[in-house]
PDB file of the backbone (N, CA, C, O) and the ligand in Angstrom, with CONECT records:
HET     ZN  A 101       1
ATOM      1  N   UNK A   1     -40.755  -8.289 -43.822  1.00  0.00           N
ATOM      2  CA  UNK A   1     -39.394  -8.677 -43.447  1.00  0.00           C
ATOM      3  C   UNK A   1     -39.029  -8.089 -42.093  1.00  0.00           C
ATOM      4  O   UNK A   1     -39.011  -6.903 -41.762  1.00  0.00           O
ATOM      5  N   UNK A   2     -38.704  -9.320 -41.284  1.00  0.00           N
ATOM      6  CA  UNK A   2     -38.536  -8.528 -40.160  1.00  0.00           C
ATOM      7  C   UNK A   2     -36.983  -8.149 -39.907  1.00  0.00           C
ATOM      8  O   UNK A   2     -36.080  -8.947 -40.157  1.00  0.00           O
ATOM      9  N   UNK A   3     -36.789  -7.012 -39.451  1.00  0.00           N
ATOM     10  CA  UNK A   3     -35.054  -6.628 -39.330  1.00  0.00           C
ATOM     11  C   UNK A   3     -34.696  -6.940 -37.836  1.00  0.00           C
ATOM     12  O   UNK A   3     -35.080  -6.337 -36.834  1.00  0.00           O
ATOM     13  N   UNK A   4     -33.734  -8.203 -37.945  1.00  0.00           N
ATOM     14  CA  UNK A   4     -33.208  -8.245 -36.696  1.00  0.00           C
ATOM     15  C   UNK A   4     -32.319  -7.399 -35.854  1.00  0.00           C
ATOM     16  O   UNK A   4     -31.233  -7.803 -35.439  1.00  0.00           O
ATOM     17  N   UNK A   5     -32.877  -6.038 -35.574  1.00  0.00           N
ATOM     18  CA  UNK A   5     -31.283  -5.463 -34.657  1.00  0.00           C
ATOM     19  C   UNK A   5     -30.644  -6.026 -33.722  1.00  0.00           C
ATOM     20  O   UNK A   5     -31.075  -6.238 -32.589  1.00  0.00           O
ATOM     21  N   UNK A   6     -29.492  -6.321 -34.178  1.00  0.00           N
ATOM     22  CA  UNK A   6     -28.676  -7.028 -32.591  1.00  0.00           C
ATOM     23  C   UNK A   6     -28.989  -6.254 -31.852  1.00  0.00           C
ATOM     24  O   UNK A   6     -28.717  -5.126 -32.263  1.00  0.00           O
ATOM     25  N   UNK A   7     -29.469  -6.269 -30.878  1.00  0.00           N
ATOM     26  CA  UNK A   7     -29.227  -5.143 -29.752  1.00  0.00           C
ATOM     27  C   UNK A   7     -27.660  -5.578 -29.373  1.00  0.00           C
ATOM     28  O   UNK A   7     -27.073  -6.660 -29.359  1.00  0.00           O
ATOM     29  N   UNK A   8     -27.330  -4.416 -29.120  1.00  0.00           N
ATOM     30  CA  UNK A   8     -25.800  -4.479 -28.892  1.00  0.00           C
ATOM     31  C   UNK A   8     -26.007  -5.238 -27.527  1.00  0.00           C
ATOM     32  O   UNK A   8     -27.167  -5.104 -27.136  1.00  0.00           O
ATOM     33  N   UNK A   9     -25.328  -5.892 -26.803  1.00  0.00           N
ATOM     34  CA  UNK A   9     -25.210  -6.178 -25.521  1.00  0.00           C
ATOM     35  C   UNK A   9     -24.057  -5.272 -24.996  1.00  0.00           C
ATOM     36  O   UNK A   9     -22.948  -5.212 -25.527  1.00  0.00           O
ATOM     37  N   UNK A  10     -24.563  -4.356 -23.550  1.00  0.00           N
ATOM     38  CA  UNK A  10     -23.355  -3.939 -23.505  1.00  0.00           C
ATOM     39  C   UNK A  10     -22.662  -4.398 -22.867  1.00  0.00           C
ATOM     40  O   UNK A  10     -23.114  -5.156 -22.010  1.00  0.00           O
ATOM     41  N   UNK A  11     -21.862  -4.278 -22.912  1.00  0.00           N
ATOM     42  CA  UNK A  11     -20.222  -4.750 -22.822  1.00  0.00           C
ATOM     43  C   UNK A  11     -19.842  -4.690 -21.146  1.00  0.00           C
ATOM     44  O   UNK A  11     -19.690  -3.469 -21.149  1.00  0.00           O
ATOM     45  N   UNK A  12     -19.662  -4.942 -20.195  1.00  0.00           N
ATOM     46  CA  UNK A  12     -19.196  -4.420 -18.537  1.00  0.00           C
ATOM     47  C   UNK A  12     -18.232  -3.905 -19.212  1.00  0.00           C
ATOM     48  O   UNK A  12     -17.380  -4.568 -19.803  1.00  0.00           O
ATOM     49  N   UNK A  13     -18.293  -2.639 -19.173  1.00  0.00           N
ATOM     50  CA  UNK A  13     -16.267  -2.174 -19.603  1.00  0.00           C
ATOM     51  C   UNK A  13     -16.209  -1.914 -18.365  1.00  0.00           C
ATOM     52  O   UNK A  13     -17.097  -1.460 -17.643  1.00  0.00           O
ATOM     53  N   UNK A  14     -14.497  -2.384 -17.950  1.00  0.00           N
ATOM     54  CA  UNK A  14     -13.976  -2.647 -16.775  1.00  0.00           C
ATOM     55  C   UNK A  14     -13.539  -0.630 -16.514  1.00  0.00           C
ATOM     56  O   UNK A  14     -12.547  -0.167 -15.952  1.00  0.00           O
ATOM     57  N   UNK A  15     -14.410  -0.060 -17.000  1.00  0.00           N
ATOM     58  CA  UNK A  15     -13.694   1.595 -16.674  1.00  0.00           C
ATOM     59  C   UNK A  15     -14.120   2.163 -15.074  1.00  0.00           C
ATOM     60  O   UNK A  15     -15.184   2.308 -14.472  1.00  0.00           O
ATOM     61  N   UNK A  16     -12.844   2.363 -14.796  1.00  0.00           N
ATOM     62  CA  UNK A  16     -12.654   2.725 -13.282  1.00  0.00           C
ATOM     63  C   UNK A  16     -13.102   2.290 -12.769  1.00  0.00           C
ATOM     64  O   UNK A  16     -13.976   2.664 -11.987  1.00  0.00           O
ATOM     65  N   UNK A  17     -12.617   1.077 -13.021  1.00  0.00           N
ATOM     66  CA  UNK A  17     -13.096  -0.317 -11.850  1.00  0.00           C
ATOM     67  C   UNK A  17     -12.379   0.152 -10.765  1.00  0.00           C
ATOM     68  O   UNK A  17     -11.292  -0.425 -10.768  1.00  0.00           O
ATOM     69  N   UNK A  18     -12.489   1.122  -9.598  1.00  0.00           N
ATOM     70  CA  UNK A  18     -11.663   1.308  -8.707  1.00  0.00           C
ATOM     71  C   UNK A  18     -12.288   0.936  -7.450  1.00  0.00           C
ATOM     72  O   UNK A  18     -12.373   1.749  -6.530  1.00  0.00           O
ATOM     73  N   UNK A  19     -12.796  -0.428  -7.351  1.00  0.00           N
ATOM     74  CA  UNK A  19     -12.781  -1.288  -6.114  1.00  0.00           C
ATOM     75  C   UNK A  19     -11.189  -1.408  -5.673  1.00  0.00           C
ATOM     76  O   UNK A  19     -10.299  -1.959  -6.321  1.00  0.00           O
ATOM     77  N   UNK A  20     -11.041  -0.549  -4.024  1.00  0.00           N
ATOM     78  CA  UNK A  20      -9.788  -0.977  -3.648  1.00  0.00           C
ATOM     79  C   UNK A  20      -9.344  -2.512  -3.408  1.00  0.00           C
ATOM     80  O   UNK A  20     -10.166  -3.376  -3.104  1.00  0.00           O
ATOM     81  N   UNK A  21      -8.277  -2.711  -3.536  1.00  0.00           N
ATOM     82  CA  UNK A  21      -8.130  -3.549  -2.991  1.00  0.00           C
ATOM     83  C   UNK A  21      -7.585  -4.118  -1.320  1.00  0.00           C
ATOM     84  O   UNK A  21      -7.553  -5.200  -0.733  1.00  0.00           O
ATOM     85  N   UNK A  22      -7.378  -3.332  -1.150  1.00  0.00           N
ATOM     86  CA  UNK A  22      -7.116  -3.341   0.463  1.00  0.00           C
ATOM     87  C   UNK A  22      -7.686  -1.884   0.988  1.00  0.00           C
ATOM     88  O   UNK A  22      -7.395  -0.791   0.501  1.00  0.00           O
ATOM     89  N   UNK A  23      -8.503  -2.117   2.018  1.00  0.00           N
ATOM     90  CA  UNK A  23      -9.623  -0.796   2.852  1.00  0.00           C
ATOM     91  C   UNK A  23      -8.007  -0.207   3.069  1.00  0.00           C
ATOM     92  O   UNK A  23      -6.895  -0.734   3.038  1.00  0.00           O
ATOM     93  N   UNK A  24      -8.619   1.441   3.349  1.00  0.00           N
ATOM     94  CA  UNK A  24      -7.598   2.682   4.222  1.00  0.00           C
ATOM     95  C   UNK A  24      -7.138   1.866   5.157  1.00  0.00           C
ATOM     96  O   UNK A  24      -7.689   0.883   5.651  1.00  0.00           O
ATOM     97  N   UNK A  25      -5.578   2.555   5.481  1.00  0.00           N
ATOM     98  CA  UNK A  25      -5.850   1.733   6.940  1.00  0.00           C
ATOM     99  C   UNK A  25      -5.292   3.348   7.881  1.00  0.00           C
ATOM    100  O   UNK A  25      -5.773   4.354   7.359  1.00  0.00           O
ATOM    101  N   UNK A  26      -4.727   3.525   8.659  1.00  0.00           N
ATOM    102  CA  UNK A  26      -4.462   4.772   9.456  1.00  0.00           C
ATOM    103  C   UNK A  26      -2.778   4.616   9.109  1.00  0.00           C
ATOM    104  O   UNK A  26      -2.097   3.591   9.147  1.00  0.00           O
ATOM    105  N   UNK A  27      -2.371   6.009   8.759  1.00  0.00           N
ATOM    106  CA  UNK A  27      -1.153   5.692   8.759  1.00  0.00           C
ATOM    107  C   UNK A  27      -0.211   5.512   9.766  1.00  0.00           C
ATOM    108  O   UNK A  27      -0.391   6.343  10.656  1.00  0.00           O
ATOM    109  N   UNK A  28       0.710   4.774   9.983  1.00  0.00           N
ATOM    110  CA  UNK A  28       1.337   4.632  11.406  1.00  0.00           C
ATOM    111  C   UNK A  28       2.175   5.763  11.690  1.00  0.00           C
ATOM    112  O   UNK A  28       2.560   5.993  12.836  1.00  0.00           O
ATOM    113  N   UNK A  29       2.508   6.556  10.601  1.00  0.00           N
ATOM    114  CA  UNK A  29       3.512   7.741  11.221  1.00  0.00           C
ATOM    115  C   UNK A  29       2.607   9.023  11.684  1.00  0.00           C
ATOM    116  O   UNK A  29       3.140   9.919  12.338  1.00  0.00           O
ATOM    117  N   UNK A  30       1.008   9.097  11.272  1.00  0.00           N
ATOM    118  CA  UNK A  30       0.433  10.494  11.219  1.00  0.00           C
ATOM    119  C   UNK A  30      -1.133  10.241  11.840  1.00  0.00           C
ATOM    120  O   UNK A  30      -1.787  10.914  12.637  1.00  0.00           O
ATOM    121  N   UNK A  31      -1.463   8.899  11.082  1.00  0.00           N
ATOM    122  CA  UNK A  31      -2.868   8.663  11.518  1.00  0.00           C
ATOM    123  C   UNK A  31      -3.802   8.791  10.406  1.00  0.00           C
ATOM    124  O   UNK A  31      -4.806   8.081  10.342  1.00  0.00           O
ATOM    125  N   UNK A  32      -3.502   9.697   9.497  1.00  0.00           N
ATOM    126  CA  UNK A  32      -4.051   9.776   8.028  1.00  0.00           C
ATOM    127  C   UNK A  32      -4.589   8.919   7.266  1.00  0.00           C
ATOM    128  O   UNK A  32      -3.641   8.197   6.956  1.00  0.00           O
ATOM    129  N   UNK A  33      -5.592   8.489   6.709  1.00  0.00           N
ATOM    130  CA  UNK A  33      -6.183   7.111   5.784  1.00  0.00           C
ATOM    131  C   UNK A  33      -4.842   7.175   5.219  1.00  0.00           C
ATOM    132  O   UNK A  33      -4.046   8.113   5.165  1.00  0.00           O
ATOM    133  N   UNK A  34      -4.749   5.697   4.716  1.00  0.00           N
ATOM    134  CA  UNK A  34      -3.200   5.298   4.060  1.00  0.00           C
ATOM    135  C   UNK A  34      -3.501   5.838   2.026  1.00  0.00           C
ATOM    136  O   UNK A  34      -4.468   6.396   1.507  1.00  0.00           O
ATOM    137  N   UNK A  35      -2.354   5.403   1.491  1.00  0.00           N
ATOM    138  CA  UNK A  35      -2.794   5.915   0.432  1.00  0.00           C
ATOM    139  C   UNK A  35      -2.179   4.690  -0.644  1.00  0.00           C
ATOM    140  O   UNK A  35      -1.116   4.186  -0.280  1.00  0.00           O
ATOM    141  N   UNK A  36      -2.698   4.251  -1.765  1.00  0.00           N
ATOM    142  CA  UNK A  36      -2.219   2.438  -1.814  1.00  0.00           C
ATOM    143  C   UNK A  36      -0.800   2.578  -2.482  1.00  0.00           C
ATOM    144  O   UNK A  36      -0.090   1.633  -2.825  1.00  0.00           O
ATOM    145  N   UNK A  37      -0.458   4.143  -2.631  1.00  0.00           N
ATOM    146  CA  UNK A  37       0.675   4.199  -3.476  1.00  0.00           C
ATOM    147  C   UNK A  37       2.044   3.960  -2.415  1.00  0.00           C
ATOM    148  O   UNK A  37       3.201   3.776  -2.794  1.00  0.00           O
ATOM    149  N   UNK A  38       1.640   4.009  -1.218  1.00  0.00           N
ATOM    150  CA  UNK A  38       2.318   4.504  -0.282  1.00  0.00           C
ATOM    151  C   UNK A  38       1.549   3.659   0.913  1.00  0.00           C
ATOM    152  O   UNK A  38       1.245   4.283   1.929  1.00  0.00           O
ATOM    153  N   UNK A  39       1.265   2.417   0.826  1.00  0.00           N
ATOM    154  CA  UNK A  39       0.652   1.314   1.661  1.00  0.00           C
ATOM    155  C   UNK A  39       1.778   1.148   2.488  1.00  0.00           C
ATOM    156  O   UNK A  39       2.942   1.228   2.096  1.00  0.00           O
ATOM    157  N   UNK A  40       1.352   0.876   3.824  1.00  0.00           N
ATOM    158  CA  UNK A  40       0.392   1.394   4.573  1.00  0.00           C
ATOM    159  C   UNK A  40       0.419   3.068   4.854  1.00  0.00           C
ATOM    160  O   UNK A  40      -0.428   3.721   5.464  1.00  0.00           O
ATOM    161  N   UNK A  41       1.312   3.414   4.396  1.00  0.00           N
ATOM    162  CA  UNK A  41       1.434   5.225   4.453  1.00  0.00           C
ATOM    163  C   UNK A  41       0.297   6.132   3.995  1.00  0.00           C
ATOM    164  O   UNK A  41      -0.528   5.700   3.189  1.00  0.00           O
ATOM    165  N   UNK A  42       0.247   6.955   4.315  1.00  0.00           N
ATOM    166  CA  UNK A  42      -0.213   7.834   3.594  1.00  0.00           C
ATOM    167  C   UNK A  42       0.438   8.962   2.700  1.00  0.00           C
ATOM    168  O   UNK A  42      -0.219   9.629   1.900  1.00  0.00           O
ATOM    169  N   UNK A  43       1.608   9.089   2.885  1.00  0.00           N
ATOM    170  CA  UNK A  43       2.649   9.637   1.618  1.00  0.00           C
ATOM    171  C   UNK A  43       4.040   8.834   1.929  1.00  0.00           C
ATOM    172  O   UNK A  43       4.545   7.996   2.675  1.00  0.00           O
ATOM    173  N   UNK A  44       4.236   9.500   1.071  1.00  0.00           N
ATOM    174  CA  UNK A  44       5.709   9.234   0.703  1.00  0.00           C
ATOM    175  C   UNK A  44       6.855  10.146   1.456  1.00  0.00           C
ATOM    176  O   UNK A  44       8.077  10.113   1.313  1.00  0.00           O
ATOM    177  N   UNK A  45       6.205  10.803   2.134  1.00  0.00           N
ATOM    178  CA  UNK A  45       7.004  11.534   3.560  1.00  0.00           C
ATOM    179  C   UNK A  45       7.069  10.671   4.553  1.00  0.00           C
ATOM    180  O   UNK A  45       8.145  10.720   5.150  1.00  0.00           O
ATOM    181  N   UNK A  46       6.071   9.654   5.074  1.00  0.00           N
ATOM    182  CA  UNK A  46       5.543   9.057   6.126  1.00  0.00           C
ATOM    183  C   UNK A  46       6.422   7.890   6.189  1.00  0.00           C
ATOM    184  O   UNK A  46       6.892   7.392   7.212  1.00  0.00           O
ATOM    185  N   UNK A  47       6.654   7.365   4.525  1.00  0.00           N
ATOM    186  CA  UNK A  47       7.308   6.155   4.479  1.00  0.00           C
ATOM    187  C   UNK A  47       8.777   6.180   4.782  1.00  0.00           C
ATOM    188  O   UNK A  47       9.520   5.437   5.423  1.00  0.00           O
ATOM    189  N   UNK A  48       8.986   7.588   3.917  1.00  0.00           N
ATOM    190  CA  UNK A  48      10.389   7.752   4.402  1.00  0.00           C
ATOM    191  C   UNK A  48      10.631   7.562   6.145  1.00  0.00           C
ATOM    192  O   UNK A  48      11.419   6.656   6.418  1.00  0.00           O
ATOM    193  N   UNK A  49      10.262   8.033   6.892  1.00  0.00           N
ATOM    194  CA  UNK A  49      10.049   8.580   8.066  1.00  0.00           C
ATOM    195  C   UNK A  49      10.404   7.451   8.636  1.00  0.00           C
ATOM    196  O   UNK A  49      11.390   7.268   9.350  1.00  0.00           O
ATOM    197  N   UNK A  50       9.525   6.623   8.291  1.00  0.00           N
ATOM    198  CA  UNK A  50       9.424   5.118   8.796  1.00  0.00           C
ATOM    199  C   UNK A  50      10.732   4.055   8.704  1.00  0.00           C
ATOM    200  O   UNK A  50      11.335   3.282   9.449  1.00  0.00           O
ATOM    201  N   UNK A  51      10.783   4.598   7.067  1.00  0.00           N
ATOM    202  CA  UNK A  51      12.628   3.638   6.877  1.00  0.00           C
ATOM    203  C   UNK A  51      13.263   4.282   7.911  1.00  0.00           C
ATOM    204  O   UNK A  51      13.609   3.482   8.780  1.00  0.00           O
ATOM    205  N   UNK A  52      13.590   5.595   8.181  1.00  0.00           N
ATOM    206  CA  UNK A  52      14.453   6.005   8.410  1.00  0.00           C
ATOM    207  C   UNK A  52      14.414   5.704  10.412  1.00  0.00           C
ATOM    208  O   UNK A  52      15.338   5.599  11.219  1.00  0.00           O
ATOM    209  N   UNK A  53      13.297   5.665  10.540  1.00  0.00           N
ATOM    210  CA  UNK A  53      13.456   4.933  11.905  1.00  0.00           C
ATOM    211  C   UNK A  53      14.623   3.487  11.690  1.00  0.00           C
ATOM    212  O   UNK A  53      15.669   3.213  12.278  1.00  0.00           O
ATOM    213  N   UNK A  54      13.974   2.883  10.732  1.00  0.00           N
ATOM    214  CA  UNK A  54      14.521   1.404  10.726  1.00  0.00           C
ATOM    215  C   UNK A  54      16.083   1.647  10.696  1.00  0.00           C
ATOM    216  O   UNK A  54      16.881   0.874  11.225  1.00  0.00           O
ATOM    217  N   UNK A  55      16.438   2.805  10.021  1.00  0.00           N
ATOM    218  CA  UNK A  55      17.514   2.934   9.853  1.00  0.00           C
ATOM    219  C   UNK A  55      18.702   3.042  10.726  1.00  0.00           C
ATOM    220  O   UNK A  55      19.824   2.541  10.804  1.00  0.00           O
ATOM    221  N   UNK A  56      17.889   4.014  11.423  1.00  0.00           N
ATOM    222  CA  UNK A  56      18.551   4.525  12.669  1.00  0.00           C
ATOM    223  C   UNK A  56      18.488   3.458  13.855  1.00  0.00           C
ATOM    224  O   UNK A  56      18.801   3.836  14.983  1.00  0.00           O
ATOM    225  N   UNK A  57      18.192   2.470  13.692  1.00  0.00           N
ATOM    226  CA  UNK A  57      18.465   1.342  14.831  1.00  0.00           C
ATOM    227  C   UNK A  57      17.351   1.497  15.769  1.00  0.00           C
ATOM    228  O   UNK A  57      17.339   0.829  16.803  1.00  0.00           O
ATOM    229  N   UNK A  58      16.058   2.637  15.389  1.00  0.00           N
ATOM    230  CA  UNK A  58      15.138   1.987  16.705  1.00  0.00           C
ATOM    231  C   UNK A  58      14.792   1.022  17.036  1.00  0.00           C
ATOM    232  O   UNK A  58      14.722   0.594  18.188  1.00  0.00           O
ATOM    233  N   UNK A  59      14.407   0.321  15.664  1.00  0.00           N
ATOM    234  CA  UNK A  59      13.458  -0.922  15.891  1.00  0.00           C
ATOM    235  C   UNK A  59      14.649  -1.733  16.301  1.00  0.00           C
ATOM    236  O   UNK A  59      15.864  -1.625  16.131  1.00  0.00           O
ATOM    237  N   UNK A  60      13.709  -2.743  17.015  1.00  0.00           N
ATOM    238  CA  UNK A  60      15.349  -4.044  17.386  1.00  0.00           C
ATOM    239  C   UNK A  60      14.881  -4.846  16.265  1.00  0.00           C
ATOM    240  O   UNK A  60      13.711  -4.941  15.895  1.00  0.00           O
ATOM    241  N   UNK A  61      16.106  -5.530  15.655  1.00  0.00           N
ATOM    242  CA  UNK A  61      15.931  -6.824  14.491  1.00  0.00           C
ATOM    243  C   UNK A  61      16.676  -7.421  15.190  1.00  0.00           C
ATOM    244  O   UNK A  61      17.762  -7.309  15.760  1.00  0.00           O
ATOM    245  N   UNK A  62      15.127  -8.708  14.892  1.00  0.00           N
ATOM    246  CA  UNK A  62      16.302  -9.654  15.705  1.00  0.00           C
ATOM    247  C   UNK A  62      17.148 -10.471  15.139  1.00  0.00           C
ATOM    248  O   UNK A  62      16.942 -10.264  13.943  1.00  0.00           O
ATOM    249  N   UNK A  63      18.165 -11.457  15.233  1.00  0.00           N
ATOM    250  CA  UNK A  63      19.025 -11.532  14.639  1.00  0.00           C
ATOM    251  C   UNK A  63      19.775 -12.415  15.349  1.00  0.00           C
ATOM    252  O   UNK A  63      19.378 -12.908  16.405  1.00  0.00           O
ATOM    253  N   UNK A  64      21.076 -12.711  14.735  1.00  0.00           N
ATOM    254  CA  UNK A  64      22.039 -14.089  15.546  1.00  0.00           C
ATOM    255  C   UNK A  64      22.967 -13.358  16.673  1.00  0.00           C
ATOM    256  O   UNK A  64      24.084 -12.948  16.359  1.00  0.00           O
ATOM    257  N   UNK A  65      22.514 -13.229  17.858  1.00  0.00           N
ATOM    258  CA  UNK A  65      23.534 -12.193  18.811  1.00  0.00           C
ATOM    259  C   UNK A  65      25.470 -12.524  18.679  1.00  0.00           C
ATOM    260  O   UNK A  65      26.384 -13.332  18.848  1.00  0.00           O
ATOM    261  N   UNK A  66      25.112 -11.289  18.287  1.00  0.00           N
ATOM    262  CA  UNK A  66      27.219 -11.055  18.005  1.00  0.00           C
ATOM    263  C   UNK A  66      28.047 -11.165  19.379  1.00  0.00           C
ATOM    264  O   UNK A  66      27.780 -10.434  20.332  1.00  0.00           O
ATOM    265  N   UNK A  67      29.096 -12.151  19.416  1.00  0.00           N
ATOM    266  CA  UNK A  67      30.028 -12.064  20.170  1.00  0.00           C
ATOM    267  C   UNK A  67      30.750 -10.784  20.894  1.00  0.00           C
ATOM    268  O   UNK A  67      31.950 -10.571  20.723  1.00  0.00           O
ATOM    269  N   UNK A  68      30.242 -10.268  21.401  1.00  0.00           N
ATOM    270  CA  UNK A  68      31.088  -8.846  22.122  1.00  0.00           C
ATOM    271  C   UNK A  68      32.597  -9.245  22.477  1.00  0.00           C
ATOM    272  O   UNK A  68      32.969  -9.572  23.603  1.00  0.00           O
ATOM    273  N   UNK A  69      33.546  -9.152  21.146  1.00  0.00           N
ATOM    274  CA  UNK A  69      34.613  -8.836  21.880  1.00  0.00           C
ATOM    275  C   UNK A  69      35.550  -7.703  22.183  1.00  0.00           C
ATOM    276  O   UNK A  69      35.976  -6.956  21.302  1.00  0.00           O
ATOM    277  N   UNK A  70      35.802  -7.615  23.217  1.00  0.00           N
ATOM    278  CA  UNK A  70      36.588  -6.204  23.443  1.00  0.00           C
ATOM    279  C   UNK A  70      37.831  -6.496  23.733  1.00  0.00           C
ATOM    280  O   UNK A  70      38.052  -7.101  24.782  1.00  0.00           O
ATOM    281  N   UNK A  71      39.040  -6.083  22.760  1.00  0.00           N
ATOM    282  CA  UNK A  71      39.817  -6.050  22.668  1.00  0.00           C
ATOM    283  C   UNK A  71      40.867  -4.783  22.314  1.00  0.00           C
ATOM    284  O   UNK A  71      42.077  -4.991  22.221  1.00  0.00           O
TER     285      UNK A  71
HETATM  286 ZN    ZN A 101       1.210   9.788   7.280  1.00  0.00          ZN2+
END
């Protein structure tokens, strides 16, 4: 009698499948590989940093130019 063992097939378990999905990139506030939690940043200091440029009116947005009136 012959005994068939299944051989188990194994399985691909998907464990720490950690193919990134987007390569490092440099962070724009430091230069640092980015980090994906904090894309394109590399922390969460950097990002802040970054809003807070936006915030402060460096960047120009452009936009529908406002009537200057002075009155
Ligand atoms: Zn950084």
């Amino acid at each position: 009698m012959v005994e068939d063992k299944q051989a188990k097939v194994k399985t691909a378990e998907a464990k720490d499948n950690v193919t990134p999905l987007r390569a490092p990139v440099k962070c724009p506030e430091c230069g640092k590989p980015s980090q994906r939690a904090f894309y394109p940043f590399c922390s969460n200091r950097c990002r802040s940093l970054d809003l807070n440029r936006w915030l402060s009116g460096r960047y120009i947005l452009p936009g529908p130019k406002l009537d200057e009136e002075e009155e």
